[in-house]
C-alpha positions, 0 to 999 in steps of 0.5 A: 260280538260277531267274532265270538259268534264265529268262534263258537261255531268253529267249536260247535262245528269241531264238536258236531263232526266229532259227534257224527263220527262218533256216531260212525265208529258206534255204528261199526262197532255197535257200542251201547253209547250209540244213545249219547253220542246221538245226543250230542250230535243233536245238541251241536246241530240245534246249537250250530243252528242257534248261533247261525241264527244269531250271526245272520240277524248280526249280519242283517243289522249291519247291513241295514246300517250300511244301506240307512248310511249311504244313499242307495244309488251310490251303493249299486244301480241294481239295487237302487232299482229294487228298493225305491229312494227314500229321498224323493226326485226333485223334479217330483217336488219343486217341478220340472224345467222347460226344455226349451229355456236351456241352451246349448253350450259352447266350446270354451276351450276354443277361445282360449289363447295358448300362452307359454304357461298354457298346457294342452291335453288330449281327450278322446271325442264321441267318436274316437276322433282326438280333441285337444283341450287347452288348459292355463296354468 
């Protein structure tokens, strides 16, 4: 349907420029025409409008589609800012965690032994410095 709707407004676009040059050429020559080449020109334009009307509420309902189908903070953090979640924050239903109950983590990779089967891989650290992780196989 929204193919057929730019279609349309391909034609109605070709019939609205041929009306206005139309109109051009009467003006010039000052043919007693002048009346129904303006007609048509005024039917392509409210036409022209109707179907881009039309693919513009096209356009919104696909986009209400997409926007319903994935959660709003995967689809852009602006926009999540923008529009509220739909889905409320867990913290706001099931309360909050006391900070002081979590620990810190460790570095697990240092207790690993490296084996012959064992890989090693470079990462770059906060602070640009490089930190090998050793990986088992």
């Amino acid at each position: 349907m929204r193919k057929d709707i730019i279609g349309e407004i391909k034609w109605t676009s070709y019939d609205y420029c041929l009306a206005r040059d139309s109109l051009e050429l009467t003006r010039w020559w000052k043919i007693r025409f002048m009346n129904a080449v303006q007609q048509d020109k005024m039917k392509a334009k409210a036409q022209l409008k109707s179907l881009y009307k039309q693919l513009e509420e096209i356009n919104w309902a696909i986009f209400r589609k997409y926007m319903e189908t994935y959660p709003v903070s995967l689809i852009s953090p602006i926009i999540s800012t923008v529009i509220p979640p739909v889905v409320p924050h867990l913290h706001l239903k099931y309360g909050s965690i006391d900070r002081s109950t979590l620990k810190p983590l460790g570095r697990p990779f240092h207790s690993i032994a490296q084996t012959a089967e064992a890989g090693s891989a470079g990462c770059l650290g906060s602070n640009g410095m490089e930190r090998n992780a050793v990986f088992t196989l």
